[in-house]
C-alpha positions as CSV (number, residue, x, y, z in Angstrom):
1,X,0.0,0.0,0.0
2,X,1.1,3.7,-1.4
3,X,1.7,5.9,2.0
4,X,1.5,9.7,1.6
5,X,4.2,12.3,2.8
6,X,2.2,13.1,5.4
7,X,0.8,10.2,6.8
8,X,4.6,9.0,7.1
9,X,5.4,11.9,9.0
10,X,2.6,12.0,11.5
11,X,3.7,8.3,11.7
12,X,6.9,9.1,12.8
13,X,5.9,12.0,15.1
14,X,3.8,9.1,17.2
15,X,6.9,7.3,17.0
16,X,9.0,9.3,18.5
17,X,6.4,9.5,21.3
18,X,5.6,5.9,21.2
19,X,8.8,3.8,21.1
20,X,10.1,2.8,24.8
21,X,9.2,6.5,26.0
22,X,11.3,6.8,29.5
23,X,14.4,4.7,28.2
24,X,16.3,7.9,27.9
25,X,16.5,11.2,29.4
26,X,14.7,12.1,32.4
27,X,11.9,9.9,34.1
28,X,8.6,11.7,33.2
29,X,6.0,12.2,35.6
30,X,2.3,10.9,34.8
31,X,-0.9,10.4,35.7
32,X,-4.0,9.0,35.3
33,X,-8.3,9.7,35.3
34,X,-10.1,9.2,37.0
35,X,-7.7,11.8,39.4
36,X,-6.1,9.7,42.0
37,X,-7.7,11.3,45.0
38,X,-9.3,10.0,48.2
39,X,-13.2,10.0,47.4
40,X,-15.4,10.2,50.1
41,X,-18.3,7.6,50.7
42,X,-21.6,9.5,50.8
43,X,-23.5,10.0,54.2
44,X,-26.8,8.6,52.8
45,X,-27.7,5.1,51.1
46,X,-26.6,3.3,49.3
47,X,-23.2,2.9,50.2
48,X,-21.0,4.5,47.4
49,X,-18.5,6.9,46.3
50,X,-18.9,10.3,44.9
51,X,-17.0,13.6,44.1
52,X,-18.2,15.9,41.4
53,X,-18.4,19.7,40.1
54,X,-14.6,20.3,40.8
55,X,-13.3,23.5,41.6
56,X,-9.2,24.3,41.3
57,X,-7.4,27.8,41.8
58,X,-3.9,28.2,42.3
59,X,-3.5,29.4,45.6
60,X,0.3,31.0,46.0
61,X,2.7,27.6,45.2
62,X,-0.3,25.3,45.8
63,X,-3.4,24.0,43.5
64,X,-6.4,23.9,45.5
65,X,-9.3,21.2,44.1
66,X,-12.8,22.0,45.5
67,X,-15.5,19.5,44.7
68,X,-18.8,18.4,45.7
69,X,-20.1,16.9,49.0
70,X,-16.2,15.5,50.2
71,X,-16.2,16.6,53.9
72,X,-13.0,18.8,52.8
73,X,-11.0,19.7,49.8
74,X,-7.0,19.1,48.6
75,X,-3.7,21.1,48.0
76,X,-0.9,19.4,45.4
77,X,2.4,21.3,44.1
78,X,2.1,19.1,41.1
79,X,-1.3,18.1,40.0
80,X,-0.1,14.6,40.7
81,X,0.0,14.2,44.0
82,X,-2.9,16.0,46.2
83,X,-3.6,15.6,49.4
84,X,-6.7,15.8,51.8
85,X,-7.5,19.2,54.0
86,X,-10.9,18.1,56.3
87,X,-12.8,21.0,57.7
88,X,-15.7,22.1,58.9
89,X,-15.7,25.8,58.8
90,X,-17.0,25.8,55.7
91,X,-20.2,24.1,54.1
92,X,-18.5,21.2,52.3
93,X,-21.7,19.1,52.0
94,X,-23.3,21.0,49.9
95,X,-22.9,21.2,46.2
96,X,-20.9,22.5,43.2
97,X,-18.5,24.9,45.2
98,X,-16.4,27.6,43.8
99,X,-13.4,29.5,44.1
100,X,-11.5,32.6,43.9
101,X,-8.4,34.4,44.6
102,X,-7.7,38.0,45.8
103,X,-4.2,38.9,47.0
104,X,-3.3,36.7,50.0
105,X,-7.0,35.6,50.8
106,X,-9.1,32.8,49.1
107,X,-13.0,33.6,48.7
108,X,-15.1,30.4,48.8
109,X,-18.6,29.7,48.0
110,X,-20.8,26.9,47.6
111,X,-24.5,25.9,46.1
112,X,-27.8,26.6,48.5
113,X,-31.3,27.8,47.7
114,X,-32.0,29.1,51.1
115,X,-28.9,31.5,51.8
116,X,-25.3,32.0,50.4
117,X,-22.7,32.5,52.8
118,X,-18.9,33.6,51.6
119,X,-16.0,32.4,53.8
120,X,-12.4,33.5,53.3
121,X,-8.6,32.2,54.3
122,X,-5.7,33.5,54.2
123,X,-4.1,30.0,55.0
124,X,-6.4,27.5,53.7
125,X,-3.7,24.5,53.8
126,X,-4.5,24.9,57.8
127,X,-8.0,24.5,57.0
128,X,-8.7,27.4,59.0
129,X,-11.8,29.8,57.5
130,X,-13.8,32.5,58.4
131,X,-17.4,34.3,57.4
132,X,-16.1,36.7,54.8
133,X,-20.4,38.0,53.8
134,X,-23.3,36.5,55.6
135,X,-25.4,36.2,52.8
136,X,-25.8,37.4,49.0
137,X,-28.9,39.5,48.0
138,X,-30.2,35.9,46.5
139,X,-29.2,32.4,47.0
140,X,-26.7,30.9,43.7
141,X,-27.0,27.2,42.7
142,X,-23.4,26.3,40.8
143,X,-22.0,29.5,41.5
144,X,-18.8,30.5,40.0
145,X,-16.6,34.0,40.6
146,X,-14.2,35.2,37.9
147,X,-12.0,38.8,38.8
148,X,-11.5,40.3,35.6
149,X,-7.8,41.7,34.6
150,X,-9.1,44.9,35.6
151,X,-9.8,43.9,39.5
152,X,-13.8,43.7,38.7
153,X,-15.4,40.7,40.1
154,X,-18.1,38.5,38.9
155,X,-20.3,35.9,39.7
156,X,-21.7,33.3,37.6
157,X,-24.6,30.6,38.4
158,X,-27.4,28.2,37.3
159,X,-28.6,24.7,37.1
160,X,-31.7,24.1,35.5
161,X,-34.1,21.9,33.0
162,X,-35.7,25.4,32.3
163,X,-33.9,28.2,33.3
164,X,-30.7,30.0,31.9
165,X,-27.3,30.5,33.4
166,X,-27.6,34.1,34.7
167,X,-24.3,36.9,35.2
168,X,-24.0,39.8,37.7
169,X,-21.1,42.1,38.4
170,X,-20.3,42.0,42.4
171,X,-18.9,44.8,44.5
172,X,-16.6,42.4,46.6
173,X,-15.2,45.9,48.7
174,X,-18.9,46.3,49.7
175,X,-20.1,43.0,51.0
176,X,-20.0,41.4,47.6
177,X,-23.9,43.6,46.5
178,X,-25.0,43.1,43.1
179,X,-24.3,46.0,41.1
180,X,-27.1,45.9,39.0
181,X,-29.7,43.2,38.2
182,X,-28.8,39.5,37.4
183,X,-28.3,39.2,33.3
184,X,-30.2,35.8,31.2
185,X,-26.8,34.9,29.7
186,X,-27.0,31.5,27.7
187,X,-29.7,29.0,27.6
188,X,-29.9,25.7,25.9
189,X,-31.3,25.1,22.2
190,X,-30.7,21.2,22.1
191,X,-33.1,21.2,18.9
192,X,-29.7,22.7,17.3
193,X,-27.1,21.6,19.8
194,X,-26.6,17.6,19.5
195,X,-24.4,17.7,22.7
196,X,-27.2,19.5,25.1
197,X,-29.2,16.0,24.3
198,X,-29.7,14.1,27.3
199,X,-29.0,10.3,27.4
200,X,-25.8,8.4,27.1
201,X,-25.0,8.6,23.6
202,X,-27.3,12.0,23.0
203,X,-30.7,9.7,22.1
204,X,-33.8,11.4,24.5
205,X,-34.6,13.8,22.0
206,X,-37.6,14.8,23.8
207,X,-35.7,15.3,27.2
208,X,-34.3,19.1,28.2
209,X,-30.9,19.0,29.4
210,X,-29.7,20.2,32.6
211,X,-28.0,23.4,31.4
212,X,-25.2,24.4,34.7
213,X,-22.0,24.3,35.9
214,X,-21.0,27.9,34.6
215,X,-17.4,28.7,34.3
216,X,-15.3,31.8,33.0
217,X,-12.3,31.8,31.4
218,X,-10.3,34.7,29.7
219,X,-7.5,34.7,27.5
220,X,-6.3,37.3,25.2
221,X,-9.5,39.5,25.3
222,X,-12.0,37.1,24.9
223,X,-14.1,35.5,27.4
224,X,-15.3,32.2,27.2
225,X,-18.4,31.1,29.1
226,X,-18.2,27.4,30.2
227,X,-21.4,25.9,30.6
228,X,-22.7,22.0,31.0
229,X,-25.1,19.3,30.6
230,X,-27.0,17.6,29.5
231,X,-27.1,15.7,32.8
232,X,-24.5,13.8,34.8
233,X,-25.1,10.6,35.0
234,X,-24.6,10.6,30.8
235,X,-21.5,9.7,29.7
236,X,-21.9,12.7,27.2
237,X,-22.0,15.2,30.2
238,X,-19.9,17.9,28.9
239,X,-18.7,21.7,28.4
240,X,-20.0,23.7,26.2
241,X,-18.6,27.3,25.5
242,X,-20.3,30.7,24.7
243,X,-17.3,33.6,23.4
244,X,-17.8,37.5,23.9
245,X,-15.8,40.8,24.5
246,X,-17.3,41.5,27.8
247,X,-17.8,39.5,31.1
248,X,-21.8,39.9,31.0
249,X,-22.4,39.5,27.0
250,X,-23.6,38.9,24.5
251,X,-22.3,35.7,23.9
252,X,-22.1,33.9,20.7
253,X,-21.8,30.0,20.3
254,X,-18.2,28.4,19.9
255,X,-17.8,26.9,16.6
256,X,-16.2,24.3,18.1
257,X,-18.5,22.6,20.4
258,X,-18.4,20.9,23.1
259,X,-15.2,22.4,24.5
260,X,-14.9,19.5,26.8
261,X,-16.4,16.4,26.2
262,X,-15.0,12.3,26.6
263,X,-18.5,10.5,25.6
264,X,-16.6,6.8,25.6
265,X,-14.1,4.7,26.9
266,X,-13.1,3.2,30.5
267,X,-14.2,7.1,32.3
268,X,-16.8,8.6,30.1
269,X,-18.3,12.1,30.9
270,X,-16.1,15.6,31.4
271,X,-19.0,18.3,32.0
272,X,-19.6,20.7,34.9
273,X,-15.9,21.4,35.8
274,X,-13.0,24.6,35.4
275,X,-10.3,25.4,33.4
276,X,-7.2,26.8,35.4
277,X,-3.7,27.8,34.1
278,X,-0.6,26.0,35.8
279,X,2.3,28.0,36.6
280,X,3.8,27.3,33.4
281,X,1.4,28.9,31.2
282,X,-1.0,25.7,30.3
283,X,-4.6,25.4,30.5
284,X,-6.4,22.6,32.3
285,X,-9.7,21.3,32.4
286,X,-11.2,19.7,35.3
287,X,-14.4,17.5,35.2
288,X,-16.8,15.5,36.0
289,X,-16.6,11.5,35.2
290,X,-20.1,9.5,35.5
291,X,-20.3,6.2,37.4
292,X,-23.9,6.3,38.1
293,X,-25.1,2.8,38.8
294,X,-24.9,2.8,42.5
295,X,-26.6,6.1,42.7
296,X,-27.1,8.9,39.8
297,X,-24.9,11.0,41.8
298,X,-21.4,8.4,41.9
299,X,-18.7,10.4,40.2
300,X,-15.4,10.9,39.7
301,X,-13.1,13.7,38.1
302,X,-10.8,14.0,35.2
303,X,-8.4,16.3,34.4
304,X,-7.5,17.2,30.7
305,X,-4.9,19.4,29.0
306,X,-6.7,22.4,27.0
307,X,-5.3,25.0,24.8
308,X,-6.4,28.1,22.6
309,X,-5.4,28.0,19.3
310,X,-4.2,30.9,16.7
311,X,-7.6,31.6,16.2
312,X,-8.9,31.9,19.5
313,X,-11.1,28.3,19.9
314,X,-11.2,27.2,23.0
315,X,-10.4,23.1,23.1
316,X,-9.7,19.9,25.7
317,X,-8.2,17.2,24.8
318,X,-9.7,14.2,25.8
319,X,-7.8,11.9,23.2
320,X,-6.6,8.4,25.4
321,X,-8.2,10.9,28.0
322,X,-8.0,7.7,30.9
323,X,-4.5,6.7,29.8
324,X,-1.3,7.8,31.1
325,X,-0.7,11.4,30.4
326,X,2.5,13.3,31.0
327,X,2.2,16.5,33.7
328,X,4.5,18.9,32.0
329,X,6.9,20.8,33.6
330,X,7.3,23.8,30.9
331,X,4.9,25.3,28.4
332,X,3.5,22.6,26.2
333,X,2.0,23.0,22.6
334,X,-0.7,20.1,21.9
335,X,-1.1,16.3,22.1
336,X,2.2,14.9,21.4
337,X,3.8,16.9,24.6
338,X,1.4,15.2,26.8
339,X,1.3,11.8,25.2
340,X,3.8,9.3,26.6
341,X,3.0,6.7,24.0
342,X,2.4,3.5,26.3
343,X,-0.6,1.8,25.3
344,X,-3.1,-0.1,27.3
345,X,-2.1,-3.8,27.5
346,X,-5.2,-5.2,29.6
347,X,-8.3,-4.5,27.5
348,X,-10.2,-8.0,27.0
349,X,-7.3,-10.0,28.6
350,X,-8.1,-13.9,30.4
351,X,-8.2,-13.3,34.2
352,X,-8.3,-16.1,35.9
353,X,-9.8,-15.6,39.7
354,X,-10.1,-17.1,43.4
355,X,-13.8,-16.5,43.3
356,X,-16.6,-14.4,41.5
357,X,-20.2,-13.3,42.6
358,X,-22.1,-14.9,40.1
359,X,-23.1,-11.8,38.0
360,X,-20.3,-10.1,38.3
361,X,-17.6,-11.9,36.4
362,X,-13.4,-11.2,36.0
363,X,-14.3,-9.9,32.4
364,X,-15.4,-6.6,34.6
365,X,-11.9,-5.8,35.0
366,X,-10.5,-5.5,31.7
367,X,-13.7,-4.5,29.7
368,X,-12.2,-0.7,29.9
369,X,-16.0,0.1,31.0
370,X,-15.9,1.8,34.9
371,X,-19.3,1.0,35.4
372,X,-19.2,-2.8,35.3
373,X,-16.8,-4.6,37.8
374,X,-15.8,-7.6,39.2
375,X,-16.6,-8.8,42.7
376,X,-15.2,-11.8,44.7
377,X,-17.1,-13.7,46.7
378,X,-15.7,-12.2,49.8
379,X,-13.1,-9.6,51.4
380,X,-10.6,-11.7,53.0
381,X,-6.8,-12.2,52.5
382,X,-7.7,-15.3,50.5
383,X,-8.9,-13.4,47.2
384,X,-6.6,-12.9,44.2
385,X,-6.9,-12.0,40.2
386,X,-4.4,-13.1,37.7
387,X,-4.3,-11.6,34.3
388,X,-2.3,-13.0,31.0
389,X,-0.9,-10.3,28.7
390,X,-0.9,-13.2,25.8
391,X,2.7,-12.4,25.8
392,X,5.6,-10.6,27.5
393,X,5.2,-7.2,27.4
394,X,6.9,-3.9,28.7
395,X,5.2,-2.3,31.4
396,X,5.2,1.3,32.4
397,X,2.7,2.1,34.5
398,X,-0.7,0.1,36.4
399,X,-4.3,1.1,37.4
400,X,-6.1,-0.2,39.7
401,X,-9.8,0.8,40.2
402,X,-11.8,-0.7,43.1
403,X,-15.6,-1.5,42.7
404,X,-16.3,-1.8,46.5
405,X,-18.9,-4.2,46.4
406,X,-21.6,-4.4,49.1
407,X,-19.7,-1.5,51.4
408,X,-21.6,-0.2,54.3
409,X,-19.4,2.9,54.8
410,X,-20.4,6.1,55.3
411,X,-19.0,9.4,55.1
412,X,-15.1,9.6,56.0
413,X,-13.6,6.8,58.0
414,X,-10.7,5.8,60.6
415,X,-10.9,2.9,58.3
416,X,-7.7,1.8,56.3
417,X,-7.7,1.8,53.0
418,X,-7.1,-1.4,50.3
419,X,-4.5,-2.9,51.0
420,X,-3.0,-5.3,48.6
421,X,0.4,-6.6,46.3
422,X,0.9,-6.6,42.7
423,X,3.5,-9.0,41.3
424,X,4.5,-10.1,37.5
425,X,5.9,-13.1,36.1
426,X,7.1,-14.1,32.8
427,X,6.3,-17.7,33.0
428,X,3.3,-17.6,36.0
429,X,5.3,-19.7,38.4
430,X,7.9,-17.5,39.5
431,X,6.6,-13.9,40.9
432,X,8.7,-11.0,41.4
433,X,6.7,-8.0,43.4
434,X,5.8,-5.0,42.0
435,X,3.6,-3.1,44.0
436,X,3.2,-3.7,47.7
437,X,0.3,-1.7,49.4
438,X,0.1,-4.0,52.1
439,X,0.6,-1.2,54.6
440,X,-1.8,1.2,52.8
441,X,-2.9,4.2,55.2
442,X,-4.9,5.9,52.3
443,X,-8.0,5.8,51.2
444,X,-8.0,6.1,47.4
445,X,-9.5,4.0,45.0
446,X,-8.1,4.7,41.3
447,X,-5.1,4.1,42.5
448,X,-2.3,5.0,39.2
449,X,1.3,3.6,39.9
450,X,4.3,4.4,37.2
451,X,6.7,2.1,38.2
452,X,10.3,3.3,38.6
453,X,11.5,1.6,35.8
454,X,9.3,-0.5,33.2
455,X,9.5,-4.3,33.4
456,X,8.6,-7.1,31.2
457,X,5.6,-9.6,32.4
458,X,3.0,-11.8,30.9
459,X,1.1,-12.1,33.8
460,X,0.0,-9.5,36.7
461,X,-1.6,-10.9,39.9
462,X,-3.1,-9.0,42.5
463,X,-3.2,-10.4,46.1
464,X,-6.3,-8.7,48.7
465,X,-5.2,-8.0,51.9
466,X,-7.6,-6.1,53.4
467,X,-10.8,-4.2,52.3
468,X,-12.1,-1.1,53.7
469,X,-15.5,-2.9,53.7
470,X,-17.2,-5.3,51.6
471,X,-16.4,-7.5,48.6
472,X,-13.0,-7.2,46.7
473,X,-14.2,-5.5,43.8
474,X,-12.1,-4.5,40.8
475,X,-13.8,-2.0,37.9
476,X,-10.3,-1.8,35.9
477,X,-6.8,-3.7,36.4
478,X,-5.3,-1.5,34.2
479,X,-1.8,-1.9,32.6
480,X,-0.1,0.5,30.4
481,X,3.6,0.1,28.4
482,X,4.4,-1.5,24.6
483,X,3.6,-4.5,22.9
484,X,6.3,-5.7,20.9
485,X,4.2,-6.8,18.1
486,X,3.7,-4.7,14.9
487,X,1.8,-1.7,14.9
488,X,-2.0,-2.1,13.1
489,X,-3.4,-1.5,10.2
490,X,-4.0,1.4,8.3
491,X,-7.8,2.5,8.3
492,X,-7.6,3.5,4.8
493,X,-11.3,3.6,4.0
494,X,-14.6,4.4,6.0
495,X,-18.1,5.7,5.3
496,X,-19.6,8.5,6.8
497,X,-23.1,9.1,6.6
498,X,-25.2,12.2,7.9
499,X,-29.0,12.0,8.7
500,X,-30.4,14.8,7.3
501,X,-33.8,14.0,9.3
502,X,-31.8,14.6,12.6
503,X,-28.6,16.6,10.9
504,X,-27.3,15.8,14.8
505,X,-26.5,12.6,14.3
506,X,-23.7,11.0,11.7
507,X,-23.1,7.2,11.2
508,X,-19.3,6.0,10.5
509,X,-18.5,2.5,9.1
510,X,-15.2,0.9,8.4
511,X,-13.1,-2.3,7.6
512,X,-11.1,-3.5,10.9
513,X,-7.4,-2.8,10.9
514,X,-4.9,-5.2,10.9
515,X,-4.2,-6.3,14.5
516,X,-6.0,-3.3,15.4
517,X,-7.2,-3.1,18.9
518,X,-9.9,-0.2,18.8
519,X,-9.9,3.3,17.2
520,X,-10.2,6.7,18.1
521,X,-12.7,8.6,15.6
522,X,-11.2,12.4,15.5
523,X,-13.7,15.2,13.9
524,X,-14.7,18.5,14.2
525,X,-15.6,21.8,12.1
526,X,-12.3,22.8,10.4
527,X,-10.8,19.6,8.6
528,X,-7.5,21.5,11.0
529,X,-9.2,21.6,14.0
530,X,-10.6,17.7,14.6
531,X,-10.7,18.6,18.2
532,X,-13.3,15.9,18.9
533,X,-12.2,12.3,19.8
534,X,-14.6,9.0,20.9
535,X,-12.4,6.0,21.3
536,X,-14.0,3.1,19.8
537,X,-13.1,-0.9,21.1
538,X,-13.9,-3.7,19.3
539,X,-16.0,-2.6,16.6
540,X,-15.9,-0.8,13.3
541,X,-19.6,0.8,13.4
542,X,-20.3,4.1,15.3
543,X,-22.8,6.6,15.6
544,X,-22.6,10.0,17.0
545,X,-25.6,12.1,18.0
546,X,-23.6,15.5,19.2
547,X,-23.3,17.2,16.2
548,X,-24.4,21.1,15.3
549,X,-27.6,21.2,12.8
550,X,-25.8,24.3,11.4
551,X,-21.8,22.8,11.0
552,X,-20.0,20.7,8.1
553,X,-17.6,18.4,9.8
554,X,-14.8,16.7,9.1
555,X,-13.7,13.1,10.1
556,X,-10.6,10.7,10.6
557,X,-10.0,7.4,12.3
558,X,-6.8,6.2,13.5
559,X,-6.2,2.6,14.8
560,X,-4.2,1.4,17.9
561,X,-3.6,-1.8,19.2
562,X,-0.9,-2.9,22.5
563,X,2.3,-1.6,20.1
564,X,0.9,1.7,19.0
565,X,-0.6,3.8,16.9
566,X,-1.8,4.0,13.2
567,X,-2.8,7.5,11.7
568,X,-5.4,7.4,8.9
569,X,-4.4,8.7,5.4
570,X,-8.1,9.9,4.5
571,X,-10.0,12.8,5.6
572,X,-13.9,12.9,5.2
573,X,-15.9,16.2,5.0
574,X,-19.8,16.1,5.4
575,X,-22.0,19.0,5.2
C-alpha cells in the first residue's frame, strides 16, 4: 500500500512519542483519570463513592481542588499528588462549590437555595476559614466568581431543566452587592445543539438537558463562558462554550463545540468542571466522570490538558483521556507533549480468579468500561486475580480501580484503606513484586502507579489484603507500556453518513485494521481543527448524535492496538 508524505510523518511523530518513552533522558511524571484522589463515601444510602463539580485555583505555590459533597477539599504542588485538608468551617456538603483568589485571601462559595454565605482564608492549607459575607442578595446554585484583569469581580450561576445560566457584576469591597440586576446569559437550544441532548450517547430527543456548571475563562481578550449538561449521569455530560468581549455579553456560540467532552471509553463524561492555568502557562480542564449505577450521583473527576489555538477556539483534549498522560513541567503546545506513548495492554485480557459473585464476572476488570466490575465472593486475605498479557510485554505504569462491592461505609472513616500486592511473572510460576500496598494508610480508590522503571511480564496478579468494607471489587486492572508486536493497520477507507432528518447525528462504518485493537474517531468543524475524539473498542460501526444542525464536519480514524498507533491517510468532510 502507497503511504503519503504526510501520513509517514505524522507516523513518525507518534513514534517518537511511542517507542520505549522513558528509556532515555529524564523519568517523566504521569498520571491518570479518574484523578487519584481520596473520594469520600456519601452519608446517605446506598453505600458508594462520589465527588463531582470540581473546583481548582492556584492558591500562592499550591493547587487547591474544591469539589462536591467531600467533607474537605485538597492542595498538590504538582497536579499529581494531592492531598486531603478536612474542615468544617465551611459548608463542604453542599454542592458545586467555587473558588477565587484575591491577594493573599481565598473567597469560597458553595450551592444553597436558602442562603449564600462567603468564607475567606488567608491559610487555607491549615483549614482554618472564616465568614467573609453572611449572605448574597439571593441564593446561587453552581456558583462560579471570575476577577477580571481589571480587579472587577463576577459571579456566575445556574442549574436548571428550564432556566438559563444568569451573570452579575459583584462589588466584593462592599459585601459582595450586586451592582445591577442578574443578566439571562445563555440558555440551551438542544433542537440545534446535538451535545445538550440528554441520554448516554445523546438519544432522549424529547428530554431538556440540565444546562449548569458555569465557568469563565479569559485569555487574550475574549471570554469564554463554560457551561454544562446535558445531565451527569450521561457519559456525554460535557462543556460547552459561549465567546464575547465582555464579562456579561452577548455571547455567541463556539464553533467548536463541546469544549470539553470524553463521551466513551473506561471514564466517560467531562462536563460541569473549570479550566485553570498552571504555573507554566497551560490550561487545564477539570471535570466531572459519570459512574452512576450505584446512585445517579457516583462520580469521579478528570483532568485534561486544553489549549487556545491561533484563532482563538477554545479546546480539551480528551484523546486516550483515561490513559497515562504526561504533567509537563514547561509550556506545552498540543497532544504529542502530553502523550507518553504507552498503550493499554489489559483490554479483553483472560483473568483467571479465586472467586466471582455470580453476576459479576473477572471480564469486569478488563472490559475498559468503569461501570461494570468484578466482585469476589468475599473480602478476606484469601482473594486474588491473575491476568495473562498473551505475551511478554513492557510495562510502564498500572491502574487499579476498586468497585467496593456491598460497602456499608459512610462518610469519611478511621478505616484503612485497600490494602493489597501486585506481582508479574514471565512464565506464572515465579513472581517477582511490583507493588506492595500492604501497609496502605490511604483511602484512594483509582489508585495510578508508574513504576520506577518498566518491566517485562505476561502475567500480573493482585493479592487482597484487606478491604475497607465489603467484597474485593475491581472496575479496571489497568496496565499501560508497549507490545512488541507490529503496529496495526491502516484505516484507509470508511463511510460517513449524515442524517439529514436529525442533521445531529452522523453514522461512520469501516473495515477492521490489521491487529488493530480499537480506534479513536477524530472530527470537528475545520478539517484542522478535529478537536473531537470517541475511542472506539472492538467494533468498526459508530454513531454520533452530538453534532451542530448548522456545521460541516470533518472526520478521521486512527487505529491502535498494545504496540501503537496507526494515523489514517483519508479525511472525510460532510455537510
Amino acid at each position: 500500500m502507497k503511504r503519503s508524505p504526510i501520513f509517514v510523518i505524522m507516523l513518525l511523530v507518534y513514534a517518537s512519542c511511542t517507542n520505549n518513552p522513558g528509556e532515555e533522558g529524564p523519568k517523566r511524571n504521569t498520571f491518570c483519570n479518574p484523578v487519584d484522589i481520596s473520594y469520600r463515601f456519601a452519608l446517605d444510602t446506598p453505600s458508594r463513592r462520589e465527588a463531582a463539580d470540581p473546583t481548582v485555583v492556584r492558591y500562592k505555590d499550591q493547587y487547591l481542588l474544591f469539589a462536591s459533597k467531600s467533607s474537605g477539599y485538597w492542595h498538590s504542588s504538582d497536579l499529581a499528588e494531592w492531598k486531603f485538608i478536612k474542615t468544617s468551617q465551611i459548608p463542604t456538603e453542599e454542592y458545586a462549590p467555587t473558588a477565587v483568589v484575591m491577594g493573599d485571601t481565598i473567597y469560597f462559595l458553595a450551592s444553597s437555595t436558602e442562603k449564600s454565605t462567603i468564607y475567606k482564608s488567608s491559610d487555607p492549607l491549615a483549614g482554618e476559614w472564616t465568614i467573609a459575607v453572611e449572605e448574597l442578595e439571593l441564593p446561587v446554585w453552581d456558583p462560579a466568581f471570575f476577577m477580571d484583569d481589571d480587579n472587577r469581580l463576577f459571579l456566575y450561576w445556574g442549574c436548571s431543566n428550564v432556566n438559563p445560566i444568569y451573570g452579575v457584576e459583584v462589588d466584593y469591597r462592599n459585601n459582595f452587592a450586586f451592582l445591577g440586576e442578574p443578566r439571562e446569559l445563555i440558555r440551551s437550544n438542544r433542537g440545534e445543539n446535538g451535545w445538550e441532548v440528554p441520554g448516554d450517547y445523546n438519544t432522549l430527543t424529547n428530554n431538556n438537558p440540565w444546562i449548569e456548571g458555569a465557568w469563565m475563562t479569559k485569555k487574550d481578550g475574549r471570554y469564554y463562558l463554560q457551561y454544562s449538561g446535558p445531565g451527569t449521569e450521561f457519559k456525554s455530560y460535557a462543556d460547552g462554550v459561549y465567546i464575547s468581549d465582555n464579562p456579561l455579553g452577548p455571547f455567541n456560540l463556539q464553533s467548536h463545540n463541546p469544549f470539553a467532552g470524553k463521551p466513551e471509553g473506561f471514564a466517560a463524561g467531562a462536563g460541569h468542571g473549570s479550566s485553570f492555568s498552571d504555573k507554566y502557562g497551560n490550561f487545564w480542564h477539570i471535570g466531572t466522570i459519570t459512574i452512576s449505577q450505584k446512585h445517579v450521583f457516583e462520580r469521579r473527576l478528570g483532568l485534561y490538558p486544553a489549549f487556545c489555538d491561533d484563532d482563538g477556539t477554545f479546546y480539551s483534549i480528551t484523546k486516550y483521556g483515561d490513559w497515562p498522560l504526561i504533567i509537563p513541567s514547561r509550556k506545552i503546545k498540543g497532544f504529542e507533549d502530553i502523550f507518553p506513548g504507552w498503550m493499554l495492554l489489559s483490554y479483553g485480557k483472560k483473568v483467571d480468579v479465586s472467586s466471582s459473585v455470580d453476576s459479576l464476572p473477572p471480564s469486569g476488570m478488563t472490559d475498559e468500561e468503569i461501570r461494570t466490575y468484578w466482585a469476589a465472593e468475599t473480602g478476606s486475605d484469601q482473594e486474588f486475580a491473575v491476568m495473562d498479557l498473551g505475551s511478554s510485554c513492557l510495562v510502564y505504569a498500572i491502574q487499579v480501580n476498586f468497585a467496593e462491592h456491598n460497602t456499608e461505609i459512610y462518610g469519611r472513616t478511621q478505616n484503612p484503606g485497600h490494602r493489597y500486592t501486585v506481582w508479574h511473572s514471565d512464565d506464572g510460576t515465579n513472581w517477582d513484586m511490583l507493588i506492595d500496598n500492604s501497609d496502605n494508610i490511604t483511602d484512594n480508590t483509582h489508585i495510578y502507579k508508574q513504576l520506577d522503571s518498566p518491566v517485562n511480564a505476561r502475567y500480573l496478579r493482585i493479592n487482597n489484603i484487606e478491604v475497607p468494607g465489603g467484597h474485593f471489587a475491581i472496575s479496571g486492572f489497568r496496565v499501560f507500556g508497549k507490545g512488541s508486536g507490529p503496529l496495526p493497520g491502516q484505516v484507509s477507507d470508511f463511510n460517513v453518513v449524515r442524517n439529514q432528518v436529525d442533521r445531529r447525528s452522523v453514522n461512520l462504518t469501516w473495515e477492521k485494521a490489521t491487529d488493530a485493537t480499537g480506534y479513536n474517531v477524530s472530527y470537528g468543524t475545520d478539517r484542522e481543527k478535529l478537536y473531537h475524539n470517541h475511542i472506539v473498542y472492538n467494533d468498526t460501526a459508530l454513531t454520533i448524535n452530538s453534532l451542530s444542525t448548522r456545521q460541516a464536519y470533518w472526520f478521521t480514524i486512527e487505529s491502535f492496538n498494545e504496540n501503537g498507533i496507526t494515523v489514517s491517510g483519508k479525511t472525510i468532510k460532510v455537510e
